[in-house]
Each structure stands twice: as C-alpha cells, then as structure tokens.
C-alpha positions as CSV (number, residue, x, y, z in Angstrom):
1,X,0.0,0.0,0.0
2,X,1.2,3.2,-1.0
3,X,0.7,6.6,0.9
4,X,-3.0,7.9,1.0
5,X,-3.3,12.0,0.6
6,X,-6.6,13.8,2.1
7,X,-7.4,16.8,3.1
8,X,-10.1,18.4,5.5
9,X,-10.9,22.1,6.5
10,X,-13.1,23.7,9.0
11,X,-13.6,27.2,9.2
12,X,-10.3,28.6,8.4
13,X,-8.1,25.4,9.4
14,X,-6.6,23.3,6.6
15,X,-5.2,19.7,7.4
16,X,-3.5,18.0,5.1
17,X,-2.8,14.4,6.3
18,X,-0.6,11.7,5.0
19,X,-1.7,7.7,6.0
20,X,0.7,4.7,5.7
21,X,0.6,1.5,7.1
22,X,3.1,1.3,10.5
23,X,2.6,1.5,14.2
24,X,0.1,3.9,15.3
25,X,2.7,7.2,14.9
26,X,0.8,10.2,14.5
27,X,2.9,13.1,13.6
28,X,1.5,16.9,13.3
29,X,3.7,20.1,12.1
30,X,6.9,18.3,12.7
31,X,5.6,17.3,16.4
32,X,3.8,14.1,18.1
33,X,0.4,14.7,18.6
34,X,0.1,14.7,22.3
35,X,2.4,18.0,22.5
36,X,0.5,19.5,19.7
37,X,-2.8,18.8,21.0
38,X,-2.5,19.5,24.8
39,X,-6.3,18.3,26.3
40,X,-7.2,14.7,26.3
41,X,-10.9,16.3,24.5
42,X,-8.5,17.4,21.8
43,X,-6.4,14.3,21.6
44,X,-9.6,12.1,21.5
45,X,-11.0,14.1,18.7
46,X,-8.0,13.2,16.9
47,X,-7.8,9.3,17.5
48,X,-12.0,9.4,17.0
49,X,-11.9,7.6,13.3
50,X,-9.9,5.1,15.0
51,X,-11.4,4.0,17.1
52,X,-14.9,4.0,15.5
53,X,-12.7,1.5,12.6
54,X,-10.8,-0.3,15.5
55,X,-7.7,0.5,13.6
56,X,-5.5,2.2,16.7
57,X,-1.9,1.4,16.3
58,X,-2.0,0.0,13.0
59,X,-1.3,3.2,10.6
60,X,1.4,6.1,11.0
61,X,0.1,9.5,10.2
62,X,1.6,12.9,9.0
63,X,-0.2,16.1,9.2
64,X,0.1,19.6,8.1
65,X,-1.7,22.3,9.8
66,X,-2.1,25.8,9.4
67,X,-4.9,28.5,9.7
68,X,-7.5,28.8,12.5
69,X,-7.5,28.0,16.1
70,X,-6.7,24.4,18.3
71,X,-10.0,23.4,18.2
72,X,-10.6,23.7,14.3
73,X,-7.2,22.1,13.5
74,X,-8.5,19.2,15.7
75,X,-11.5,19.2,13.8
76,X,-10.3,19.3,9.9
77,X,-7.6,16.2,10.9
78,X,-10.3,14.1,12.4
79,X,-12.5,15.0,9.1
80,X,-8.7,14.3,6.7
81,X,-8.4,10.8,8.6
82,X,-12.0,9.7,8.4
83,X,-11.7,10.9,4.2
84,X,-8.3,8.7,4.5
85,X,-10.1,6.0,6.3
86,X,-12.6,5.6,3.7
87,X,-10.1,5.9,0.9
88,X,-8.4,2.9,2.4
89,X,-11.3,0.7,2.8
90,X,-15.1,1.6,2.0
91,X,-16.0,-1.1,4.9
92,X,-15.1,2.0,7.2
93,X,-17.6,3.9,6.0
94,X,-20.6,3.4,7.8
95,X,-19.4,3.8,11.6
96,X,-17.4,7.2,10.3
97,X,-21.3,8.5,8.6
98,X,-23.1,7.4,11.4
99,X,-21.4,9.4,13.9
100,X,-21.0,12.3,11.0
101,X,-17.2,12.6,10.9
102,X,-17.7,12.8,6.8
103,X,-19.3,15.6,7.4
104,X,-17.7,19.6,6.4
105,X,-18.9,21.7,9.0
106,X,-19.1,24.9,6.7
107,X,-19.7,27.5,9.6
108,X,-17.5,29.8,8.8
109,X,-17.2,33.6,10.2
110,X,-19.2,36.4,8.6
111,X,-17.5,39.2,6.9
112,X,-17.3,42.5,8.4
113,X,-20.2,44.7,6.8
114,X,-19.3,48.3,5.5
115,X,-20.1,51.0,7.8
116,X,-21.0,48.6,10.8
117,X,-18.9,47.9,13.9
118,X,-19.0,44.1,13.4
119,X,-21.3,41.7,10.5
120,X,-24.4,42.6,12.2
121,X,-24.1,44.9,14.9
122,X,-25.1,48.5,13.5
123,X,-23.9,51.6,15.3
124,X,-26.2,53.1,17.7
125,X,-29.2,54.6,16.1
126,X,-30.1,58.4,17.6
127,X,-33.7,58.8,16.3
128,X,-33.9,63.0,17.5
C-alpha cells in the first residue's frame, strides 16, 4: 500500500494528512500529537476515526496544519483521517457516517459589513 493523501478544512483550518501503514505514529507540524494537542478532548477528537474502525496502532500519520485555532485544527484532521479512512477501505464507511465525521462543517465567520462595527451589529441609532 502506497501513501494515501486527504485533506479536510473547517472554518479557516486546513489539514493535510498523510496515512501509511506502520505502528500507530501520529505526527503533526513536525511534532507528536500529544504536545501538539495539549487536552485529552482534543487528543480524542484526533484518535475518534480510529477508534470508531478499530484501527489504533496500525497506521502512522503525517499532518500539516495551518490557519484557525486548536479546536478547528482538531477538527479538519479528524475530518482528513476519516476521508483517509474511507479511501483505504469503504467497509469504514458506515461507523465514520453514522457518527457524521464525513461531514464539512461549513460555519464559517461572517464578513465585516461596511459602515458597521462588526457583520451585524449597527452603530447606535439616535432617532432625534
């Protein structure tokens, strides 16, 4: 088996992740997932496709990240790895929709609206 290439985004996070067969490695910007991802919430979103597949320990992974915060990184990997997952073996497919990791969350921040303050908020209306 040869390397499998995914990506996955969510809201301005963009992960792209290689999978290859090894021993349960996983990799991300140069560092090991555990210092990248400090909270064990994080850390299980992470290892979530796994363990829906019951495939812990049996692929190393390599992850690029860049854009957004912690929490949408976290998010755009799990969604790479589950597209990986798939890619891999359609078997995996079912758990992984089930539980909607296939799923792109598009929420995405609104833009800033000329003269306004913010996307929605207006400045203070003075009627007299």
């Amino acid at each position: 088996m040869e390397v499998i290439n995914t990506s996955g985004r969510r809201k301005t996070a963009i992960a792209r992740l290689y999978l290859k067969p090894g021993n349960g490695k996983i990799t991300v910007n140069k560092k090991d997932y555990k210092e990248y991802f400090p909270t064990g919430i994080l850390q299980y979103m992470v290892k979530q496709p796994f363990i829906l597949t019951s495939n812990e320990g049996k692929f190393d992974i390599n992850v690029n990240l860049n854009g957004g915060g912690i929490k949408g990184q976290a998010e755009a990997m799990r969604l790479a790895l589950s597209k990986a997952l798939v890619e891999l073996d359609a078997e995996h497919r079912p758990p992984l929709k089930a539980k909607g990791l296939l799923r792109r969350d598009p929420r995405m921040v609104e833009r800033k609206k000329p003269g306004q303050p913010k996307a929605r908020k207006k400045f203070q209306f003075s009627k007299r």
